[in-house]
KOLDRENTOR-665199 format. One line per 8 residues: number of its first residue (from 1); their letters; for each residue y, x, z of N, C-alpha, C, O. Coordinates in nm, 3 decimals, padded with zeros to 5 digits. Last residue first. Example, Ala and Ser with C-alpha at 12.3 -4.5 7.8 and 13.67 -1.06 7.14 Angstrom:
BEGIN
2> SA> -00.225,01.285,00.708,-00.106,01.367,00.714,00.003,01.290,00.787,00.114,01.341,00.804 | -00.569,01.319,00.780,-00.450,01.230,00.780,-00.330,01.320,00.780,-00.332,01.424,00.846 $
***
This chain:
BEGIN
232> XXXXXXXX> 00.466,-00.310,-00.857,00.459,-00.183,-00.938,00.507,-00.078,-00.936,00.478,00.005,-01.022 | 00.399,-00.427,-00.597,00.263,-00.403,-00.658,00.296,-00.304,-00.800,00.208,-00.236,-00.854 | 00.663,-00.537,-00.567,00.624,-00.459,-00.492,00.474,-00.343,-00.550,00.461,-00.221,-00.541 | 00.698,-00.667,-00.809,00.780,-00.550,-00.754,00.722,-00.446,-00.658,00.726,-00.323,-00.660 | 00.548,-00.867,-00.749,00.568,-00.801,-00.865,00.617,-00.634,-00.879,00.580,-00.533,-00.937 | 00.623,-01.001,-00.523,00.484,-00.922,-00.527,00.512,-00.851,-00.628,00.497,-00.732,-00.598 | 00.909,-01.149,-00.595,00.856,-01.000,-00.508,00.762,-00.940,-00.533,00.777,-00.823,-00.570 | 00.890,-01.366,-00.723,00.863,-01.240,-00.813,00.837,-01.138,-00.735,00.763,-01.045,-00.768 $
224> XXXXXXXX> 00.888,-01.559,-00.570,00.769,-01.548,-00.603,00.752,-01.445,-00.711,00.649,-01.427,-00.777 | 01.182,-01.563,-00.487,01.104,-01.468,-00.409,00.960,-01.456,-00.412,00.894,-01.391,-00.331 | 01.375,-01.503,-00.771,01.307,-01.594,-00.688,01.211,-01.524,-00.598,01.160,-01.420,-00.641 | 01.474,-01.341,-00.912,01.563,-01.447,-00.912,01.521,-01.560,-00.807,01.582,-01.660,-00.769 | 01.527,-00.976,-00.873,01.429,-01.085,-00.889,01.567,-01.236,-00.896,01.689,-01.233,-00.889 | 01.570,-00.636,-01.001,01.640,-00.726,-00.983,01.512,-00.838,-01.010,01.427,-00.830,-01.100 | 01.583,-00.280,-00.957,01.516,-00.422,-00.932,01.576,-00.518,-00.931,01.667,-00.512,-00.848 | 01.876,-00.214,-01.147,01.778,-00.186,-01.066,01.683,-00.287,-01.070,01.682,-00.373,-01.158 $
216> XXXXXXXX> 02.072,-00.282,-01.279,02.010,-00.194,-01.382,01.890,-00.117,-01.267,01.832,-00.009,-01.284 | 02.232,-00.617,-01.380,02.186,-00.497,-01.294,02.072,-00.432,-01.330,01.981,-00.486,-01.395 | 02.317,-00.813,-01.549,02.329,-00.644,-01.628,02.286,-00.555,-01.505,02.298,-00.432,-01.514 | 02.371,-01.054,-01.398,02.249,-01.044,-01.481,02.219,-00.882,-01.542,02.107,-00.846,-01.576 | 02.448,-01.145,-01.128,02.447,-00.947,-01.128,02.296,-00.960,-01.314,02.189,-00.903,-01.331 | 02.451,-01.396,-01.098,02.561,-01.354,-01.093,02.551,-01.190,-01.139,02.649,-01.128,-01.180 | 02.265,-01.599,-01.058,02.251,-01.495,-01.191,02.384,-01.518,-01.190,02.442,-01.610,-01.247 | 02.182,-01.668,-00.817,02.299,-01.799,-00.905,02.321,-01.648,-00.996,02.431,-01.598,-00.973 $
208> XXXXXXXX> 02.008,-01.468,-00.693,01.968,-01.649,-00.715,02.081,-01.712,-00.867,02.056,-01.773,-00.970 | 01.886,-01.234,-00.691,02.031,-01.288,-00.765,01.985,-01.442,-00.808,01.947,-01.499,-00.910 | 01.821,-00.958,-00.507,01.749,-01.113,-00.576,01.909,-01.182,-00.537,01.990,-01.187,-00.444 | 01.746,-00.666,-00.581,01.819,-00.727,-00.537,01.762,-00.873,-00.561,01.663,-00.893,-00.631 | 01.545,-00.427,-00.348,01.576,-00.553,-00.467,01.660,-00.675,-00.444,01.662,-00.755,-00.350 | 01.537,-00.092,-00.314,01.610,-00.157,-00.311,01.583,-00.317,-00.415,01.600,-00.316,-00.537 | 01.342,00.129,-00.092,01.344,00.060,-00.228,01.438,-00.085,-00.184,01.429,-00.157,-00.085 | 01.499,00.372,00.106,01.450,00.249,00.077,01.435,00.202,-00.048,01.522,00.237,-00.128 $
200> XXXXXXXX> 01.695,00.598,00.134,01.536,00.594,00.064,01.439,00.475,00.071,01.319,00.483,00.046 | 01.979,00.569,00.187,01.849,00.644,00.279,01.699,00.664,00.220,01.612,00.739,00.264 | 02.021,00.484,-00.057,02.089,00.592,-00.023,01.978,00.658,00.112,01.921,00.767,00.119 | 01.923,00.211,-00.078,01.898,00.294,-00.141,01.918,00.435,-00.099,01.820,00.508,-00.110 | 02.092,00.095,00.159,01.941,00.119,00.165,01.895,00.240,00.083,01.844,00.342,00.132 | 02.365,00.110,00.037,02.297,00.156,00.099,02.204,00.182,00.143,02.195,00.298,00.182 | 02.316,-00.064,-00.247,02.339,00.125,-00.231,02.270,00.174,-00.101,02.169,00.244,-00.096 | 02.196,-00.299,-00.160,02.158,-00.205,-00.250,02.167,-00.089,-00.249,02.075,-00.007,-00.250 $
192> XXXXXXXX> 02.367,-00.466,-00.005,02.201,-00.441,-00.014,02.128,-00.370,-00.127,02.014,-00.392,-00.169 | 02.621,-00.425,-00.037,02.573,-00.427,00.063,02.404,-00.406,00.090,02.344,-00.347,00.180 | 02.678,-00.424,-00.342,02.717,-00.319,-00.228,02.671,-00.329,-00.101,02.682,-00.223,-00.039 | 02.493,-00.624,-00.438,02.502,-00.495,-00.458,02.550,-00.358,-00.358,02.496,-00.254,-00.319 | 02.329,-00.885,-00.246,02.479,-00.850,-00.279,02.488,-00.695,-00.307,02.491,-00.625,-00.205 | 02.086,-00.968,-00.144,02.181,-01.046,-00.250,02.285,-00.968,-00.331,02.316,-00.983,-00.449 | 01.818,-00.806,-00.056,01.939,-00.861,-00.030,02.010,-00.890,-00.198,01.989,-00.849,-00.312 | 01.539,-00.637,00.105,01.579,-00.769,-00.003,01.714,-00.811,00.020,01.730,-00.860,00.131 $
184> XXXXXXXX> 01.362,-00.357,00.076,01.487,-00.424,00.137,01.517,-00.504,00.057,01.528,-00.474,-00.062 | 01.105,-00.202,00.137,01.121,-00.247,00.061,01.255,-00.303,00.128,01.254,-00.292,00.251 | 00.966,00.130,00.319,01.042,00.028,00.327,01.066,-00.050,00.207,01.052,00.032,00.116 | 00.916,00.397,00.311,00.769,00.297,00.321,00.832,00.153,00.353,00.762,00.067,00.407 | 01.088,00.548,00.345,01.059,00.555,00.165,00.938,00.462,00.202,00.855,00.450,00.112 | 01.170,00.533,00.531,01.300,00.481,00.448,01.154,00.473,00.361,01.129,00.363,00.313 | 00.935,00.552,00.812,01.043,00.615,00.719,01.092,00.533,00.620,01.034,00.425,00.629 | 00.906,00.324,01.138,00.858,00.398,00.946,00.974,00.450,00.889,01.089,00.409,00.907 $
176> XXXXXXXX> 00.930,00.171,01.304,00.834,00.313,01.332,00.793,00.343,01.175,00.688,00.372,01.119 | 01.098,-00.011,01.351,00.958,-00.006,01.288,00.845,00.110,01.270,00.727,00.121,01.237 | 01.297,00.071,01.469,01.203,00.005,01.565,01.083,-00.050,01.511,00.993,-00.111,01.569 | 01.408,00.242,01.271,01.394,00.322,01.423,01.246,00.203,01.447,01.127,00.237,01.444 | 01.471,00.074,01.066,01.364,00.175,01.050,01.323,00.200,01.183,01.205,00.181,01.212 | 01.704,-00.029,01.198,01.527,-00.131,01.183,01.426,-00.054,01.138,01.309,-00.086,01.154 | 01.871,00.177,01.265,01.774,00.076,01.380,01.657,00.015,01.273,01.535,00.026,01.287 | 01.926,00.247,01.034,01.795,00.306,01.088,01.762,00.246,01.182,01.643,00.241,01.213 $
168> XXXXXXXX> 02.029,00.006,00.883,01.909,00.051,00.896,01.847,00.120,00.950,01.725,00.105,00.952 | 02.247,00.014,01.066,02.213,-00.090,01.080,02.073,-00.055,01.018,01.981,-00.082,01.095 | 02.367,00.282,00.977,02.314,00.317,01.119,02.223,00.159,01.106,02.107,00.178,01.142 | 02.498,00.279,00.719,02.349,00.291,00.723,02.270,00.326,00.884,02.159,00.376,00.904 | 02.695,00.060,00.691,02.675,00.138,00.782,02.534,00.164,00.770,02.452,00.080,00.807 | 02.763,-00.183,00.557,02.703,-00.081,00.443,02.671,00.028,00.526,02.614,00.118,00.463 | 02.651,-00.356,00.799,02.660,-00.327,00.660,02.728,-00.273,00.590,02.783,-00.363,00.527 | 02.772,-00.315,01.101,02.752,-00.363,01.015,02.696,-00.288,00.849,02.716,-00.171,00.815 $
160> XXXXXXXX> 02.703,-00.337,01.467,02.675,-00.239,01.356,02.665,-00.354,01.205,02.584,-00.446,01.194 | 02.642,-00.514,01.674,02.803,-00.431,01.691,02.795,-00.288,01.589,02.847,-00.178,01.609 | 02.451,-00.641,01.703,02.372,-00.476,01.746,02.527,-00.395,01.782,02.552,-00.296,01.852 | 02.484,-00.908,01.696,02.390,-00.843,01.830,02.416,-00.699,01.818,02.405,-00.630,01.920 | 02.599,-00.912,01.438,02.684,-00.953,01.579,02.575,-00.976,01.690,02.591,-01.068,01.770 | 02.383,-00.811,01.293,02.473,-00.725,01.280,02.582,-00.778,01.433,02.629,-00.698,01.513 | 02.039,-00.793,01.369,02.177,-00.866,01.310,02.333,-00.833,01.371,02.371,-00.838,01.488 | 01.768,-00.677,01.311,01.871,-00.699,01.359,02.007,-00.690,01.262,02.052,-00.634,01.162 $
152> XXXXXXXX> 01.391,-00.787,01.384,01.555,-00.807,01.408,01.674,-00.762,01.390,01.737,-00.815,01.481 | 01.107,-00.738,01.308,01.216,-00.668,01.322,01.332,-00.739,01.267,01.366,-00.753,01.150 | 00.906,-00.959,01.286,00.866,-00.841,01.374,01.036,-00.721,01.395,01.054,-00.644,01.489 | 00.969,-01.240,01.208,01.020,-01.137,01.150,01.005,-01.032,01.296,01.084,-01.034,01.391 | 00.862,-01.522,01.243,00.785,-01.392,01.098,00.873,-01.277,01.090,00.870,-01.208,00.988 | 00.926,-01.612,01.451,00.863,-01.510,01.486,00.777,-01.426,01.391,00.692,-01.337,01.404 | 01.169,-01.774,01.304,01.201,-01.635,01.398,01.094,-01.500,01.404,01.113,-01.379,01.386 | 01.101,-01.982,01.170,01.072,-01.869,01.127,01.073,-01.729,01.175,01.023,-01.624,01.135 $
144> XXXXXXXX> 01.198,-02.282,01.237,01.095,-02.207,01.253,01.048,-02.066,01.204,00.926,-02.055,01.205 | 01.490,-02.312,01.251,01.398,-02.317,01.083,01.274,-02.284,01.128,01.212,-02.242,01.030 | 01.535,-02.247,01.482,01.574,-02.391,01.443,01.483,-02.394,01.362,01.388,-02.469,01.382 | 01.527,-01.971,01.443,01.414,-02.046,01.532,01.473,-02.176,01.524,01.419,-02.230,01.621 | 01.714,-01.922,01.297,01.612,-01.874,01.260,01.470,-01.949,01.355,01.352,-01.966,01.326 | 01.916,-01.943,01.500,01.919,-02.038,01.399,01.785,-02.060,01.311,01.748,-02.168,01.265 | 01.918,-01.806,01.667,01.889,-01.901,01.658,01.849,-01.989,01.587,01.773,-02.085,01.600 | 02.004,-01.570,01.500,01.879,-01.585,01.597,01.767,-01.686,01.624,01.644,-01.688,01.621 $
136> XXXXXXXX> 02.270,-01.643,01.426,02.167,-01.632,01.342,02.007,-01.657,01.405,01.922,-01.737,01.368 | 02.439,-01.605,01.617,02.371,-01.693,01.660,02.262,-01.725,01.500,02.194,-01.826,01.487 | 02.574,-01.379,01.579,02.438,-01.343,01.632,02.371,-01.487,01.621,02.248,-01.489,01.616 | 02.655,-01.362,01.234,02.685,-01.367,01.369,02.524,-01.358,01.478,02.407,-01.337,01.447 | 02.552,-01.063,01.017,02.583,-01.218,01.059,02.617,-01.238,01.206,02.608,-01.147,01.288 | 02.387,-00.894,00.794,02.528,-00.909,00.819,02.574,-01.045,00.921,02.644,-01.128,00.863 | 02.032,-00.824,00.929,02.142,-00.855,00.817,02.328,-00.873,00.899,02.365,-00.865,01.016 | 01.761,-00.754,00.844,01.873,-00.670,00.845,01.996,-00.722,00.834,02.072,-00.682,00.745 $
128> XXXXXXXX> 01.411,-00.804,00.907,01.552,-00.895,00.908,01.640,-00.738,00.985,01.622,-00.664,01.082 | 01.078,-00.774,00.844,01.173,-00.733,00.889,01.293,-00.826,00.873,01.268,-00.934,00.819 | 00.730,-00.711,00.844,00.841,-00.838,00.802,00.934,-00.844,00.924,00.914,-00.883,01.039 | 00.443,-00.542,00.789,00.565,-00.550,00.853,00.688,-00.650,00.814,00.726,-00.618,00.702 | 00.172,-00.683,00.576,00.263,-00.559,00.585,00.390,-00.638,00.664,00.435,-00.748,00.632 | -00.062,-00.785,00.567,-00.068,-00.687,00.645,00.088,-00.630,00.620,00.107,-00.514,00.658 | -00.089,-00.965,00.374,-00.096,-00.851,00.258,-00.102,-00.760,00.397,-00.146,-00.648,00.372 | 00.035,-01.218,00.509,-00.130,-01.193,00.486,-00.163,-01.041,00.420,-00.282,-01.009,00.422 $
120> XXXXXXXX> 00.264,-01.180,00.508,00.215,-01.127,00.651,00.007,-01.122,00.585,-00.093,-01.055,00.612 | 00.365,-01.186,00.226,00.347,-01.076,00.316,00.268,-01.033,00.472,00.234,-00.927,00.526 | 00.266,-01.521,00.249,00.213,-01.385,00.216,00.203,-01.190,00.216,00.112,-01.107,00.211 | 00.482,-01.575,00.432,00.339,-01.598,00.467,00.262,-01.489,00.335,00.211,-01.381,00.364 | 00.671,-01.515,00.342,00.696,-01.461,00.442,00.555,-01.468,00.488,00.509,-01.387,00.569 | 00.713,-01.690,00.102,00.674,-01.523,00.066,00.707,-01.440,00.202,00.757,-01.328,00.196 | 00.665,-01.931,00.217,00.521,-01.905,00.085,00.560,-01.713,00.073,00.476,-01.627,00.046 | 00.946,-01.940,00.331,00.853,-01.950,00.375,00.707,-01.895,00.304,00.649,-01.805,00.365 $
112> XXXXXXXX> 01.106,-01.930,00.030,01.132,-01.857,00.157,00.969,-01.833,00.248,00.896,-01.736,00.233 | 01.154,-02.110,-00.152,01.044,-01.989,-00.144,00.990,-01.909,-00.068,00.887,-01.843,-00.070 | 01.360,-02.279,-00.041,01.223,-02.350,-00.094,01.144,-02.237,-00.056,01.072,-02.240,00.044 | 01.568,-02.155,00.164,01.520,-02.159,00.019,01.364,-02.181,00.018,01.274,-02.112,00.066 | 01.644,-02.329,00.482,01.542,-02.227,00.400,01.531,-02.264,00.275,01.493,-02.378,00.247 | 01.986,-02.447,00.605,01.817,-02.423,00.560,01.775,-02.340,00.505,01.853,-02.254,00.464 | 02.264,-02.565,00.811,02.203,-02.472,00.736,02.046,-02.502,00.717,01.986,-02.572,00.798 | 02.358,-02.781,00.975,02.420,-02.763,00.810,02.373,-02.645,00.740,02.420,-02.614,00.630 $
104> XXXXXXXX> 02.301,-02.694,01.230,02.254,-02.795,01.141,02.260,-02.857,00.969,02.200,-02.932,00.892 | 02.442,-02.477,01.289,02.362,-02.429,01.268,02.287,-02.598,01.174,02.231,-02.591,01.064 | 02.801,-02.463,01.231,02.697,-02.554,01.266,02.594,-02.545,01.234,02.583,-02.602,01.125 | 02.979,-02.299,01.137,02.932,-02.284,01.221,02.845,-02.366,01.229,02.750,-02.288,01.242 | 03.109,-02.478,00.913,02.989,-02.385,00.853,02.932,-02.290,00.945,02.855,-02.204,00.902 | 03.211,-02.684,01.042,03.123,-02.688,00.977,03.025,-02.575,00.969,02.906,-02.571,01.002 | 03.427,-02.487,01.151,03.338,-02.592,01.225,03.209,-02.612,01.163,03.106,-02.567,01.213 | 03.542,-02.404,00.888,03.458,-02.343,00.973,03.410,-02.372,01.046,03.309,-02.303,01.062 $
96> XXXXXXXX> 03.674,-02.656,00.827,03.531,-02.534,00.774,03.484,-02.501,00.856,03.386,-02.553,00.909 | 03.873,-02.676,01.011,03.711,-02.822,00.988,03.661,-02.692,00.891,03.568,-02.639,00.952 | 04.016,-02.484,01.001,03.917,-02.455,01.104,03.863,-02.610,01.083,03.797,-02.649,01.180 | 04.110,-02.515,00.733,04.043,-02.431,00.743,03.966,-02.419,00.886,03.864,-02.351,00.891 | 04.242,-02.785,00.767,04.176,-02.787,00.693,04.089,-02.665,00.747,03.989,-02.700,00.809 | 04.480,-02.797,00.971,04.357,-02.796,01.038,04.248,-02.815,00.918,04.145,-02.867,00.963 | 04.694,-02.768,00.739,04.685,-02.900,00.752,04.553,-02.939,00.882,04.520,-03.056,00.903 | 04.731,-02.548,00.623,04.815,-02.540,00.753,04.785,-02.683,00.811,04.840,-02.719,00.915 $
88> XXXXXXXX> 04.661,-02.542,00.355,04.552,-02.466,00.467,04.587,-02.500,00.578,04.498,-02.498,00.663 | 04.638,-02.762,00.080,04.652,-02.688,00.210,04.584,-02.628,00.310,04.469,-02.654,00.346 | 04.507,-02.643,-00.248,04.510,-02.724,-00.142,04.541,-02.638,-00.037,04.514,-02.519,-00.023 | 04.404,-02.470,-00.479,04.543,-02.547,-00.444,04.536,-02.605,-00.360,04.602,-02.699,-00.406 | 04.212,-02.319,-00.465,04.210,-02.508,-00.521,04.358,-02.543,-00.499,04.403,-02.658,-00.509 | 04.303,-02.101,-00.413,04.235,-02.122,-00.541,04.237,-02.220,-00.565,04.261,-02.252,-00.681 | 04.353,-02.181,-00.077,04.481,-02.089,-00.226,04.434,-02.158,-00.359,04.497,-02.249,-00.412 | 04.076,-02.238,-00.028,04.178,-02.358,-00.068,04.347,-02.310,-00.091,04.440,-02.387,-00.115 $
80> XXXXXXXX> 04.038,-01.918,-00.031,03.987,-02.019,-00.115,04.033,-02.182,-00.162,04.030,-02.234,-00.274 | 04.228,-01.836,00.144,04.209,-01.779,00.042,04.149,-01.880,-00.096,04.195,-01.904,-00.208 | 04.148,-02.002,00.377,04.241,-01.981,00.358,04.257,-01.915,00.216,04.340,-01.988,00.161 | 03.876,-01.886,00.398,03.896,-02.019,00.330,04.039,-02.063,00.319,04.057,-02.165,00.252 | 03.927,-01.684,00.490,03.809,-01.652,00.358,03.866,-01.818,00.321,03.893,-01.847,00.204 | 04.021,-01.658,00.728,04.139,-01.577,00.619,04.034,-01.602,00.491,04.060,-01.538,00.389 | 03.827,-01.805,00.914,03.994,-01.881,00.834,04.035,-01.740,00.739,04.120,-01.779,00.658 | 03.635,-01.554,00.899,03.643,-01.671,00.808,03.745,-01.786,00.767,03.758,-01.844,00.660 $
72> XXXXXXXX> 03.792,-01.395,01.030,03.784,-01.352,00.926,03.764,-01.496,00.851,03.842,-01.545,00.769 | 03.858,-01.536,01.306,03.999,-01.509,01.199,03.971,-01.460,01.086,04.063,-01.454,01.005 | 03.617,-01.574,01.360,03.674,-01.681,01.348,03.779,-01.670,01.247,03.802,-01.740,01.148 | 03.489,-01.317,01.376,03.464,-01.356,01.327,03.523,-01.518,01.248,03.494,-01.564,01.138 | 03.642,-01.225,01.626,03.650,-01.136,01.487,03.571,-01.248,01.367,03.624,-01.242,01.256 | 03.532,-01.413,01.827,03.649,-01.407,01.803,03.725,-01.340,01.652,03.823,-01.383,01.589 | 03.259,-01.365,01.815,03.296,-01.477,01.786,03.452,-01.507,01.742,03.491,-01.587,01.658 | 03.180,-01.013,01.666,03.216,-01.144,01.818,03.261,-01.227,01.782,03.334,-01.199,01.687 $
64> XXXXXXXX> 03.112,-00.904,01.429,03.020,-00.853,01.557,03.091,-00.897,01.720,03.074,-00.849,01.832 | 03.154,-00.965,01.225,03.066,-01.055,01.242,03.008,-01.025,01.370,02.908,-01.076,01.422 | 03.371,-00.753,01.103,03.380,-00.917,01.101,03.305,-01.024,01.160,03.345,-01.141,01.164 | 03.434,-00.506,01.074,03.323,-00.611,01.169,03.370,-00.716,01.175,03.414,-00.764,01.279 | 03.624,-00.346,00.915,03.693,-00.473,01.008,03.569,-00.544,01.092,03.597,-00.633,01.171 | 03.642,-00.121,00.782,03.554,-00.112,00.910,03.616,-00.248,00.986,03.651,-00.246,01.104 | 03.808,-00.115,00.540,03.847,-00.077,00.656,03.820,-00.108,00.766,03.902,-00.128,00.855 | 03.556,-00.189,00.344,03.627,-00.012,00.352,03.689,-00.044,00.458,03.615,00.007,00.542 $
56> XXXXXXXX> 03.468,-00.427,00.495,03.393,-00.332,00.430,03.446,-00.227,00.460,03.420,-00.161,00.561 | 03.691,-00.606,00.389,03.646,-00.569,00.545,03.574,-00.451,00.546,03.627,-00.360,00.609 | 03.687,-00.561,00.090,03.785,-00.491,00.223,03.808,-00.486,00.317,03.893,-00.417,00.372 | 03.485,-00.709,00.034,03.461,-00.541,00.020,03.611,-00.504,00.103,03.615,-00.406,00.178 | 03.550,-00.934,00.073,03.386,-00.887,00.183,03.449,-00.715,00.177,03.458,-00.631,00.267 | 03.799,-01.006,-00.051,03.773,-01.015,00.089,03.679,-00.948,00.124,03.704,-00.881,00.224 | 03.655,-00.953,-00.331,03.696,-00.851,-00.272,03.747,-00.814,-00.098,03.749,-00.709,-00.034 | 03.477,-01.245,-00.292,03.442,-01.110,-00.319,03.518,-00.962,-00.279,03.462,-00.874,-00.214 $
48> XXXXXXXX> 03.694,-01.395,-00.331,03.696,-01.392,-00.187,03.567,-01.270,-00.188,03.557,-01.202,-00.085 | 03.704,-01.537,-00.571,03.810,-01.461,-00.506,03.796,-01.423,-00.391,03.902,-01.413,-00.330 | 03.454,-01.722,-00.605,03.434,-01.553,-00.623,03.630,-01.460,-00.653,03.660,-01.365,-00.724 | 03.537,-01.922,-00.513,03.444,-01.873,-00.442,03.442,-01.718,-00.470,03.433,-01.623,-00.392 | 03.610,-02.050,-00.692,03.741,-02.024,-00.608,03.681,-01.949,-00.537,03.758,-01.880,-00.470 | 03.403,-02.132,-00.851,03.533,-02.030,-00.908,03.656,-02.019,-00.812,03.770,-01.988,-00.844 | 03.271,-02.256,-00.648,03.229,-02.177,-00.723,03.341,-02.073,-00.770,03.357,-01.958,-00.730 | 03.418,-02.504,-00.649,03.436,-02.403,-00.562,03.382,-02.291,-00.556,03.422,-02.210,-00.472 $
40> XXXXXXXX> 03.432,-02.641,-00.892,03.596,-02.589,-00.863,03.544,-02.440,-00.774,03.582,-02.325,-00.792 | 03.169,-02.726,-00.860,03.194,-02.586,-00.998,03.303,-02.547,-00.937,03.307,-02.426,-00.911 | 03.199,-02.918,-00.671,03.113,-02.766,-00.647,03.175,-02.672,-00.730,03.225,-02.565,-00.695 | 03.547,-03.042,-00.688,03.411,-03.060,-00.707,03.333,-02.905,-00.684,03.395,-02.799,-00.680 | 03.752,-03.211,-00.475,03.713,-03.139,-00.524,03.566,-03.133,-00.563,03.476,-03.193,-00.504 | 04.018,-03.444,-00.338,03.891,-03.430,-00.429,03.862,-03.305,-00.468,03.966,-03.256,-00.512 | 04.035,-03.503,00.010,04.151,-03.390,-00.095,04.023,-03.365,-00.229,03.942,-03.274,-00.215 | 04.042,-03.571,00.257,04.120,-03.639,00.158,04.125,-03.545,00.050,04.236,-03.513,00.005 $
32> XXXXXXXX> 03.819,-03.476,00.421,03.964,-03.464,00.439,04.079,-03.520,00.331,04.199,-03.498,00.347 | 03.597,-03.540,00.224,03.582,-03.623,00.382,03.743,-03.616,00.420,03.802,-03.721,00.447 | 03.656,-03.361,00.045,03.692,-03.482,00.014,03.657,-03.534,00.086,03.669,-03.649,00.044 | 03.553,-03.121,00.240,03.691,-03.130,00.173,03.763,-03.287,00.103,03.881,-03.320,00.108 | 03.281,-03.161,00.262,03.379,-03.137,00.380,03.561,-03.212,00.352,03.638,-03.292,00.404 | 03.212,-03.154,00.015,03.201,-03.250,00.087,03.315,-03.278,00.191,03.398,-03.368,00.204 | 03.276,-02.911,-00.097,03.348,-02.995,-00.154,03.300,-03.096,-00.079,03.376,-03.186,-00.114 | 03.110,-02.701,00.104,03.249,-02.692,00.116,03.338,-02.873,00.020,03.433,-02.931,00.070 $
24> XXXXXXXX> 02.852,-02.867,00.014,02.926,-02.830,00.129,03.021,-02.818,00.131,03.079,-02.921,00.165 | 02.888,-02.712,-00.256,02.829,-02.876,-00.233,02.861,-02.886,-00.074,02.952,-02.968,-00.081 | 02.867,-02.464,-00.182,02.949,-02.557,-00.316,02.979,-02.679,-00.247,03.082,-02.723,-00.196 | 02.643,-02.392,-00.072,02.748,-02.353,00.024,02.870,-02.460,-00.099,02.958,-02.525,-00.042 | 02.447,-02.683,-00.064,02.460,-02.563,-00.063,02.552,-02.494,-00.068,02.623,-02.594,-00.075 | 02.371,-02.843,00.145,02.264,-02.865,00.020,02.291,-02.744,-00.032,02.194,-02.673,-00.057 | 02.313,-02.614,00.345,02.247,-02.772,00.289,02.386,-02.858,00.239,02.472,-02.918,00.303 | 02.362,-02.282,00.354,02.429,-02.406,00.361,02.386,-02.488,00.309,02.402,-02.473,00.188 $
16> XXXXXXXX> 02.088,-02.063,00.363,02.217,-02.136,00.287,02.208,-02.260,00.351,02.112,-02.327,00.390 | 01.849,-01.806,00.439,01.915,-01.893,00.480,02.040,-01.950,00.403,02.113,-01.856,00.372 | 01.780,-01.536,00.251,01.692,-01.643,00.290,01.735,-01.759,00.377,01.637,-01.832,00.398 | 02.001,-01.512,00.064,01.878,-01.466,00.100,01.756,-01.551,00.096,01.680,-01.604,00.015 | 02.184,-01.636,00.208,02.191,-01.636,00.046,02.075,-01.557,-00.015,02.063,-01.543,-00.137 | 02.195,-01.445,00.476,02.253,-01.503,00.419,02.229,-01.514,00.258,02.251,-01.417,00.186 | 02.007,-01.217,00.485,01.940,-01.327,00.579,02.042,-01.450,00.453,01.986,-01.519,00.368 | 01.766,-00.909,00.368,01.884,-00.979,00.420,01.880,-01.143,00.486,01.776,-01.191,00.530 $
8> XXXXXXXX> 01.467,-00.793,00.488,01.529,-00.886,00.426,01.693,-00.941,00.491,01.727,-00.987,00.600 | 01.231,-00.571,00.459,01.323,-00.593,00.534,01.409,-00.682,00.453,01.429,-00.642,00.339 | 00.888,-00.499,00.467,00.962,-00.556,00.345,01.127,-00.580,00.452,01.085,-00.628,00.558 | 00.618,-00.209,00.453,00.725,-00.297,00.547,00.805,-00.428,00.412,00.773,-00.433,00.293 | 00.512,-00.030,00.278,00.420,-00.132,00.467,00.510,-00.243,00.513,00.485,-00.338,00.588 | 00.432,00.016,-00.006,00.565,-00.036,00.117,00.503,-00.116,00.230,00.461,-00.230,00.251 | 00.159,00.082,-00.112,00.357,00.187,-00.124,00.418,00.114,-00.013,00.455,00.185,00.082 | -00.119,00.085,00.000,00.000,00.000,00.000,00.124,00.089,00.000,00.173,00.151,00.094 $
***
């Protein structure tokens, strides 16, 4: 077996907003009077890409206390009802985030489960790396799934974020394996890709809404391609 282990991001991953983060945000929003549709938020959605990457370069942890985390996400939807044109000063942006705190407004991608159970049947280690508040934890045991993941950690428990390659060696550390017997699943190039890569992890990305179609690494669309990957 090349990879004993598989370590998996969490957000857009393997956890999303019901029905889904689109369809959510435009609910919310025409509950507040104000029509919008998914596609609008989609394209208002990817202004807020360079938001991630400039918490990113100036080490903002965004996700490692409730408090850092509150003012990042009003400055993400603040940004985003910019894009729709709609107000922000109206208590619009903290009903988001209410919302998208609410562990009940989240679920598991269909696939999710069928490739957490087969890894565990293949014998190999099933990990969680990811960027998030802590109450992820929980949340993970709402979905029933907590105890498929032998390695934990999330970035507002450990006070270590992403692209920080310290967030992997903890999960290397507490797996008791080197980089190069690791597989890592995440969404988002700069975050789940380089870095892993950079220590010696195999890197795949899985690009649900075929946003990264010209990526020139592993790339899956569904998590019944993993084996694929893994097995070549």
């Amino acid at each position: 077996m090349r990879y004993r282990a598989v370590f998996f991001d969490a957000g857009e991953t393997l956890v999303h907003p019901s029905p889904s983060f689109p369809e959510l945000f435009a609910r919310i929003v025409e509950r507040e009077g104000h029509h919008v549709l998914p596609d609008d938020v989609v394209r208002a959605s990817r202004a807020v890409t360079e938001r991630f990457s400039l918490a990113s370069r100036s080490d903002e942890r965004w996700t490692t206390s409730p408090e850092r985390s509150r003012v990042f996400w009003l400055s993400v939807y603040e940004l985003m009802l910019g894009e729709l044109e709609l107000p922000a000063a109206d208590g619009l942006r903290e009903t988001l985030y209410d919302a998208f705190t609410d562990r009940s407004n989240y679920g598991l991608f269909d696939d999710v489960r069928p490739a957490l159970d087969r890894l565990a049947a293949e014998g190999r280690t099933v990990g969680l790396v990811s960027n998030f508040e802590a109450w992820l934890d929980d949340l993970l045991a709402d979905l029933g799934v907590r105890d498929a993941f032998a390695i934990r950690v999330i970035s507002g428990i450990e006070g270590v974020e992403k692209p920080d390659p310290m967030i992997f060696r903890l999960a290397l550390d507490r797996a008791g394996m080197t980089a190069n017997e690791v597989a890592y699943v995440g969404d988002n190039p700069e975050f789940d890709v380089d870095p892993p890569a950079a220590l010696g992890m195999y890197p795949v990305l899985i690009d649900r809404r075929d946003r990264y179609p010209d990526h020139d690494g592993a790339r899956i669309t569904h998590l019944d391609q993993l084996a694929g990957m893994l097995d070549g």
